[in-house]
PATI-131397 format. One record per residue (C-alpha): x, y, z negated; residue number from 0; residue in one letter. Coordinates in Angstrom, 2 decimals. Example, Ala and Ser with C-alpha at 12.3 -4.5 7.8 and 13.67 -1.06 7.14 Angstrom:
<atoms>
<atom><east>12.30</east><north>-4.50</north><up>-7.80</up><resi>0</resi><resn>A</resn></atom>
<atom><east>13.67</east><north>-1.06</north><up>-7.14</up><resi>1</resi><resn>S</resn></atom>
</atoms>
This chain:
<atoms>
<atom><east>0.82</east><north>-14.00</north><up>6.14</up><resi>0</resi><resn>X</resn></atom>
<atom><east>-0.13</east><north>-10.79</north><up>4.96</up><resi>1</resi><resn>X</resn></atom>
<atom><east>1.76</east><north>-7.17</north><up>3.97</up><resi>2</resi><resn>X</resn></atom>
<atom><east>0.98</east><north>-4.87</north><up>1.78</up><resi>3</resi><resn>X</resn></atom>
<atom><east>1.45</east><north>-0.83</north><up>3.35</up><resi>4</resi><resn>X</resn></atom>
<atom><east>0.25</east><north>2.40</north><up>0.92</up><resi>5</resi><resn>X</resn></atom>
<atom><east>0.57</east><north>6.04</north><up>2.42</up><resi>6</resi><resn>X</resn></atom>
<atom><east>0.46</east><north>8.44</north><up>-0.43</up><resi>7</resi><resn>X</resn></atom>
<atom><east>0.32</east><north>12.32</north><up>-0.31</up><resi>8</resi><resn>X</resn></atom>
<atom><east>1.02</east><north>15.30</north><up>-3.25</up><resi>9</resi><resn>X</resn></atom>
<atom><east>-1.32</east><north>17.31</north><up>-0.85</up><resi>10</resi><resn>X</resn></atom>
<atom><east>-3.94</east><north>16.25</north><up>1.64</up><resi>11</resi><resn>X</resn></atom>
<atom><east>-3.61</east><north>19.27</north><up>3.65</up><resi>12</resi><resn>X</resn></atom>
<atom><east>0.38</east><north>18.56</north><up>3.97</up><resi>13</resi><resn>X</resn></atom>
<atom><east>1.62</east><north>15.72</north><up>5.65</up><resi>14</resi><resn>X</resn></atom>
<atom><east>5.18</east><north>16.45</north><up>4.71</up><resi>15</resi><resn>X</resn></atom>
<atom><east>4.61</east><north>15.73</north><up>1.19</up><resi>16</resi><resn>X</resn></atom>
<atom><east>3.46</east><north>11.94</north><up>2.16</up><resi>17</resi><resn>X</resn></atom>
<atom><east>5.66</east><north>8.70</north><up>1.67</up><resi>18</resi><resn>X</resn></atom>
<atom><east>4.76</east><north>5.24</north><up>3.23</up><resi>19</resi><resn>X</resn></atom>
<atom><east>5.90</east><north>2.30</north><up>1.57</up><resi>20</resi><resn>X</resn></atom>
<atom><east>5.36</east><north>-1.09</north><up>2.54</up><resi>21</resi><resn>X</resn></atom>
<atom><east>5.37</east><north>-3.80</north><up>-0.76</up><resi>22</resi><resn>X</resn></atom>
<atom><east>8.42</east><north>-6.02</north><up>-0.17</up><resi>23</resi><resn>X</resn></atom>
<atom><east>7.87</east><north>-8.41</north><up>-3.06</up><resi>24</resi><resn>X</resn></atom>
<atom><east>6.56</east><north>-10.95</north><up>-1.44</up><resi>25</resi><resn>X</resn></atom>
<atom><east>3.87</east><north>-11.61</north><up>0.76</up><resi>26</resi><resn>X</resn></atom>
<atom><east>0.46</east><north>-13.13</north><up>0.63</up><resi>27</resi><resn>X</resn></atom>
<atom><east>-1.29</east><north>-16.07</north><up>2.49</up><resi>28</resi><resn>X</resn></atom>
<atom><east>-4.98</east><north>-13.92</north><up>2.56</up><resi>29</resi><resn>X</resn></atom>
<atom><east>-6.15</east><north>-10.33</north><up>3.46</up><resi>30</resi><resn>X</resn></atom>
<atom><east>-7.71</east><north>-10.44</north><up>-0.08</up><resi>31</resi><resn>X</resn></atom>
<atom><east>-5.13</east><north>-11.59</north><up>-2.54</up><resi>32</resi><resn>X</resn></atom>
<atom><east>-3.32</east><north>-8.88</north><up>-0.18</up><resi>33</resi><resn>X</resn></atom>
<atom><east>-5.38</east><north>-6.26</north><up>-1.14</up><resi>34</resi><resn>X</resn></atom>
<atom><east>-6.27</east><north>-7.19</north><up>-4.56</up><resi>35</resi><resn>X</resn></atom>
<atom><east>-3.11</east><north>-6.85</north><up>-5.43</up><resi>36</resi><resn>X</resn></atom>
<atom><east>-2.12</east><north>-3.98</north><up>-3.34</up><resi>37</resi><resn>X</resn></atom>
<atom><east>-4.79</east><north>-1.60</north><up>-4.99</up><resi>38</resi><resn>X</resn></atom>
<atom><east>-3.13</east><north>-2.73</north><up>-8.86</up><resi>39</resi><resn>X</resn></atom>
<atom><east>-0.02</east><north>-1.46</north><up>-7.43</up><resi>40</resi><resn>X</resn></atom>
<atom><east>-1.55</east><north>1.76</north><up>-6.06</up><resi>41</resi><resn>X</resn></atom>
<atom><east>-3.39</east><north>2.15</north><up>-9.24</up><resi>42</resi><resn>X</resn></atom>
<atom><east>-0.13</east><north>1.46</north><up>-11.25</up><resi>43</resi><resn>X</resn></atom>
<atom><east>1.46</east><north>4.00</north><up>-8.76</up><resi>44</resi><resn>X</resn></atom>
<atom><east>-1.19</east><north>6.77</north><up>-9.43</up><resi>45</resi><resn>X</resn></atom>
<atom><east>-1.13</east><north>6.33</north><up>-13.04</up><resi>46</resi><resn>X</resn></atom>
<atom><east>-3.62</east><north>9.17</north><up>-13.85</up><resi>47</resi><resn>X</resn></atom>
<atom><east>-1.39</east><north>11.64</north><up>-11.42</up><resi>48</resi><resn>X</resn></atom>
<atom><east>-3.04</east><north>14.20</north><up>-9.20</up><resi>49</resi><resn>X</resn></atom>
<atom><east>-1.60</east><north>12.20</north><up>-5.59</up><resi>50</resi><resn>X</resn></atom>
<atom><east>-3.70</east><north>10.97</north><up>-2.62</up><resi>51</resi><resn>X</resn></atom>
<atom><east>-3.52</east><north>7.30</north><up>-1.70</up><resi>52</resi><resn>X</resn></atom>
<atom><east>-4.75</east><north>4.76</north><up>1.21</up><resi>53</resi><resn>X</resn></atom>
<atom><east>-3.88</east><north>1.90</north><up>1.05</up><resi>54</resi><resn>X</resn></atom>
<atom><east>-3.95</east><north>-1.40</north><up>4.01</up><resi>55</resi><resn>X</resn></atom>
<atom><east>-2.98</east><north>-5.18</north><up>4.49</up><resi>56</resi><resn>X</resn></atom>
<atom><east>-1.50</east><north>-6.14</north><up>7.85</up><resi>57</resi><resn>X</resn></atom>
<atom><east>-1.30</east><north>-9.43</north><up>8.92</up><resi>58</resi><resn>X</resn></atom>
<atom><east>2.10</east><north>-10.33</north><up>9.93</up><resi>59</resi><resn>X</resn></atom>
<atom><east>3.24</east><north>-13.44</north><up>12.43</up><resi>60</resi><resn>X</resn></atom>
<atom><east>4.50</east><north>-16.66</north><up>10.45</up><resi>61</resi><resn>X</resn></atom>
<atom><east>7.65</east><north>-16.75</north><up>12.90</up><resi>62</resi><resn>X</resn></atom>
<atom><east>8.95</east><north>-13.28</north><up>12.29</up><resi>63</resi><resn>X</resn></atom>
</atoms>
């Protein structure tokens, strides 16, 4: 199973303006519906705004 994690920044230079959030909505059985959908959030999230972004899919143990 796979989670969805975005770091995103109002300045590059600043890490004290940066937020990680981690997509709670579900999870997803591969790295690429993961990320797929992951970068239409972060796109949604963006939304034409002047904000940095990275984005990443970890893969998380079935028994957890």
């Amino acid at each position: 199973m796979w989670i969805g994690v975005v770091l995103i920044c109002m300045s590059p230079a600043d890490v004290r303006t940066c937020d990680v959030l981690v997509r709670t909505t579900g999870t997803f059985f591969t790295e690429s519906s993961c990320n797929a959908q992951v970068k239409e959030d972060v796109q949604g999230m963006l939304n034409q705004r002047p904000l940095y972004a990275r984005y990443k899919c970890y893969e998380i143990s079935s028994s957890a």
